[in-house]
C-alpha positions as CSV (number, residue, x, y, z in Angstrom):
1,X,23.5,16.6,11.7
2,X,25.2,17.9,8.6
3,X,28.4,19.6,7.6
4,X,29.6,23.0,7.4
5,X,27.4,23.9,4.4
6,X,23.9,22.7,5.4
7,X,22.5,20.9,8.2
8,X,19.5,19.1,10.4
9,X,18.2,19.6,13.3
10,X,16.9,16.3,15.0
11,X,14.4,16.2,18.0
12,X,12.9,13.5,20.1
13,X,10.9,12.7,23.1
14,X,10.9,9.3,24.7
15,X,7.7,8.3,25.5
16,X,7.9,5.0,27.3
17,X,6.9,1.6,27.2
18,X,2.9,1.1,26.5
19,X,1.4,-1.4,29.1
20,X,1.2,-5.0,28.3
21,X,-2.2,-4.8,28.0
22,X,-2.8,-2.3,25.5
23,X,0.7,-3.1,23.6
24,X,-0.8,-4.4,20.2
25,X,-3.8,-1.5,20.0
26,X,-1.0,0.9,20.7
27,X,1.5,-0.6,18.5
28,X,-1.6,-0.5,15.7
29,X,-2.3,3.6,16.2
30,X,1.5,4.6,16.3
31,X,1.3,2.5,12.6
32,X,-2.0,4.3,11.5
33,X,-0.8,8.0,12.8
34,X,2.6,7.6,10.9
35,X,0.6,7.5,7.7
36,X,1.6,10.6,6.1
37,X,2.2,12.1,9.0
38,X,-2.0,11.9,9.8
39,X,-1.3,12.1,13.5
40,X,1.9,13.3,14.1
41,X,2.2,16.5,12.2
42,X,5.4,15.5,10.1
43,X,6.7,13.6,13.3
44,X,7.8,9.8,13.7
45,X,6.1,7.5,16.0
46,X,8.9,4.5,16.0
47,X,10.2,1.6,18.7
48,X,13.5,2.0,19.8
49,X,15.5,-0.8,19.2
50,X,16.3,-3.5,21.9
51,X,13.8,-1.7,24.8
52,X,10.3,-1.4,22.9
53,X,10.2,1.9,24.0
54,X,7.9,4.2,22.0
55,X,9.9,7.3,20.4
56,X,8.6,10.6,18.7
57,X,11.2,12.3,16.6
58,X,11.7,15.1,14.0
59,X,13.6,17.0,11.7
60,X,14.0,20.6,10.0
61,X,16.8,22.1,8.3
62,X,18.5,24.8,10.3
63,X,18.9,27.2,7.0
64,X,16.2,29.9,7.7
65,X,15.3,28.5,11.2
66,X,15.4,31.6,13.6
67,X,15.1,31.5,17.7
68,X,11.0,32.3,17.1
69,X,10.6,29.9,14.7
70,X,12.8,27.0,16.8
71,X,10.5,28.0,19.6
72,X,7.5,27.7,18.0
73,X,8.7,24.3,15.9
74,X,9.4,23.2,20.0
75,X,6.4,24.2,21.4
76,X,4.4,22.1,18.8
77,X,6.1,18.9,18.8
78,X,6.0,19.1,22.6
79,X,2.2,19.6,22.0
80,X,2.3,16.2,19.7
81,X,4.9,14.2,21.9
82,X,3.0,14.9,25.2
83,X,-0.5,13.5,23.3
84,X,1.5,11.0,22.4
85,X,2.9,10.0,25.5
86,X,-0.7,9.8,27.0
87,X,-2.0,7.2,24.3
88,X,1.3,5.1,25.1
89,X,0.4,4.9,28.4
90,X,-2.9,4.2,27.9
91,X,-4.2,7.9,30.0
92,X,-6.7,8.6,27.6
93,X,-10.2,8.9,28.9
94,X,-11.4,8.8,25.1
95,X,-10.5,9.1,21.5
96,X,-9.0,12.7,21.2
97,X,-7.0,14.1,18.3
98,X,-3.6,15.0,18.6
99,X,-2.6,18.5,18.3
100,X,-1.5,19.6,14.7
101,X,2.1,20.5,14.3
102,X,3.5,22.7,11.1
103,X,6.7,24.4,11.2
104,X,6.7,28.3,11.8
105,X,9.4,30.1,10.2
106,X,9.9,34.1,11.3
């Protein structure tokens, strides 16, 4: 996203549909992990529109980002999405806390 000047990169991970059975304590921790970015590291936990499916995006500007620190930036919101993915789908043996995600610039 962006023009010839300056620019975004965007990122997401589709994480699925949480069972019926957990939907509304699910639904209730995406809500309380968006809060400032508590659980997500300065991702967004959000529904896609129409499905219900549960999505995990982000964002960082592409001035100053460098292969390392792309890599890096990937490796932790893959961290994030795949804790993520577990609580939506209801995997989790217990209460863990997501793995913290800050951007790392070369």
């Amino acid at each position: 996203e962006g023009d010839e000047r300056v620019g975004d990169l965007l990122y997401f991970a589709d994480l699925g549909l949480p069972p019926d059975a957990a939907r509304v304590q699910v639904h209730q921790m995406l809500l309380e992990a968006n809060h400032f970015w508590a659980g997500t590291g300065g991702a967004t936990l959000g529904l896609q529109p129409d499905t219900g499916r549960v999505v995990c995006c982000g964002r960082t500007a592409l001035d100053g980002l460098d292969a390392n620190g792309l890599a890096a930036l990937l490796d932790l919101f893959v961290a994030t999405a795949t804790f993520w993915r577990q609580v939506v789908r209801d995997e989790l043996p217990a209460p863990e806390a997501p793995p913290e995600m800050a951007l790392v610039r070369a």
